[in-house]
C-alpha positions in Angstrom: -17.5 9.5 -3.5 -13.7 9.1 -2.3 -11.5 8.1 -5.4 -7.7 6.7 -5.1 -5.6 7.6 -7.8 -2.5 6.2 -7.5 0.7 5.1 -9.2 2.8 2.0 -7.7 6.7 0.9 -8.5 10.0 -1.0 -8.2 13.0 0.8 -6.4 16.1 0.4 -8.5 18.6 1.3 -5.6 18.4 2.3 -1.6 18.9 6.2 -2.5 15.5 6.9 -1.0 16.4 5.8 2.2 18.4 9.1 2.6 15.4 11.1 2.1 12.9 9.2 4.6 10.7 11.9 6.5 8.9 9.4 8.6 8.4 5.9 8.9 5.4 3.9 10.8 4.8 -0.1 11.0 1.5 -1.0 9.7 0.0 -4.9 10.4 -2.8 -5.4 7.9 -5.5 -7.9 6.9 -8.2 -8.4 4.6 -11.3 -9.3 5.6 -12.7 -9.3 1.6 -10.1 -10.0 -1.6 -12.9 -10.2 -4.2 -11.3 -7.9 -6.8 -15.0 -6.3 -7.4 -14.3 -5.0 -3.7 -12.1 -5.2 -1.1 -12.6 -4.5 2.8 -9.2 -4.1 4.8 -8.5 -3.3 8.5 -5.3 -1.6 9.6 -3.4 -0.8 12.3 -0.9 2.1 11.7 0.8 3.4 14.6 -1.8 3.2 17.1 -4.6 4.2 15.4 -6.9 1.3 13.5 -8.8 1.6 9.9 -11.3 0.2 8.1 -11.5 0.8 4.5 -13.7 -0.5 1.8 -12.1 -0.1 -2.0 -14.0 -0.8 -4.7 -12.3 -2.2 -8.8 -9.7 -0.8 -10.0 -10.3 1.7 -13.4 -6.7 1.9 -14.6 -5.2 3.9 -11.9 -8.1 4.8 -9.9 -10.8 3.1 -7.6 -13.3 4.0 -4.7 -12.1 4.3 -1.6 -13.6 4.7 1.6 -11.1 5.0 4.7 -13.0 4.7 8.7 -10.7 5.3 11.7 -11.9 2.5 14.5 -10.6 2.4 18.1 -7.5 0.0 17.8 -8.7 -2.6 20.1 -11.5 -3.0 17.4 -8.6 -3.3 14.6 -6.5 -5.8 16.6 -9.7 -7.8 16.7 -11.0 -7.8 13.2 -6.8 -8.3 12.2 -8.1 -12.1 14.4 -10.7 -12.4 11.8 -8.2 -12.3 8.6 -6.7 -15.7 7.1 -3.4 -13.4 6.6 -1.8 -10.1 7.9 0.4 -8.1 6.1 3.4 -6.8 8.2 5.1 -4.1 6.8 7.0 -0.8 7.3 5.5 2.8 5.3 8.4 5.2 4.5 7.3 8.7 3.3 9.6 10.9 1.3 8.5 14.0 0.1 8.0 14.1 -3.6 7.7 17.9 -4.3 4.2 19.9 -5.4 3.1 18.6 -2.2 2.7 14.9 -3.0 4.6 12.1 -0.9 6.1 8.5 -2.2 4.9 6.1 0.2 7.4 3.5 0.4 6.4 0.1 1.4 9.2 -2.3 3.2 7.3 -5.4 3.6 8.4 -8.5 6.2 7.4 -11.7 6.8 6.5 -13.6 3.9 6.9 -10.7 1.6 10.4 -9.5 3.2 12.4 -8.8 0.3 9.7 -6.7 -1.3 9.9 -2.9 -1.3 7.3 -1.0 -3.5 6.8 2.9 -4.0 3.5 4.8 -4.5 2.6 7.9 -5.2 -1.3 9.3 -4.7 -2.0 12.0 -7.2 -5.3 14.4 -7.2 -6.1 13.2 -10.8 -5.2 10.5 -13.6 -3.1 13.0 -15.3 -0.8 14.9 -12.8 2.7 15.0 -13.5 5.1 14.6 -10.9 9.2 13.8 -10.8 10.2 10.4 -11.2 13.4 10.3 -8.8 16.0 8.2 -10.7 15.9 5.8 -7.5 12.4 4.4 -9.1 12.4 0.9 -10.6 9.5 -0.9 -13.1 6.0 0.6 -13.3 3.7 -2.1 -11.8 0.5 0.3 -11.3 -1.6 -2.3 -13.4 0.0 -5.4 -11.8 -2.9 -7.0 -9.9 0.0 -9.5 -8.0 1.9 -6.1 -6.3 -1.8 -5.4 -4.8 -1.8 -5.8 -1.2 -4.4 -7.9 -1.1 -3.4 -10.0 -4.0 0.4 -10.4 -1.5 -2.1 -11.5 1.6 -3.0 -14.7 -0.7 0.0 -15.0 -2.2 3.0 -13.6 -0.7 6.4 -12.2 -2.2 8.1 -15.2 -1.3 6.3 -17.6 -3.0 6.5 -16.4 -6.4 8.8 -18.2 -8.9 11.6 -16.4 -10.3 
């Protein structure tokens, strides 16, 4: 069984952006938000995704990840009440892991969250001191939880 371990937080300043290896724009939707499973479809780049995650266990979860021809993507994306637009910026984190760095637009624009995927629960990695609040264990910075209620309509 696939597992996703990963660890998800705040940026504290724009420092990253000098350190941004590659960026793609991703358009995403949710075809499932129960949070017993979720089924997303993608489209990152060119390529589409289907991908079935299962609960959340602390930081880790099933996770099963399909590439589909993109024209099957743009039509399951029809299918979602919501997609997620967003940009992915990866910076190299060292000890060959990346931070992923989510831009969001849209309804979430003004949201920007970091993740790094480790190999296990315990790894240790560097925690560059452009890193913000932990929010690995905040179900509302899910991406699936910000399709049904997005960034901007949270209360201050």
């Amino acid at each position: 069984m696939a597992t996703e371990i990963e660890r998800k937080f705040l940026l504290s300043s724009d420092a990253w952006r000098t350190r941004i290896n590659r960026s793609t724009r991703i358009a995403q939707g949710y075809l499932n938000t129960d949070p017993e499973r979720t089924v997303r479809v993608r489209i990152k780049g060119q390529q589409g995704y289907l991908t079935v995650k299962g609960k959340n266990a602390g930081i880790a979860r099933a996770e099963f990840e399909y590439e589909i021809p993109s024209a099957d993507a743009e039509a399951m994306l029809q299918l979602c009440p919501q997609v997620l637009d967003k940009t992915r910026h990866l910076v190299d984190a060292g000890d060959g892991l990346t931070w992923e760095i989510d831009e969001f637009h849209g309804d979430n624009a003004g949201l920007i969250v970091a993740e790094i995927e480790l190999p296990n629960e315990d790894t240790r990695f560097k925690m560059p001191d452009w890193l913000g609040n932990e929010v690995s264990g905040d179900p509302r910075y899910y991406n699936s939880a910000l399709s049904n209620h997005p960034y901007s309509t949270w209360s201050a």
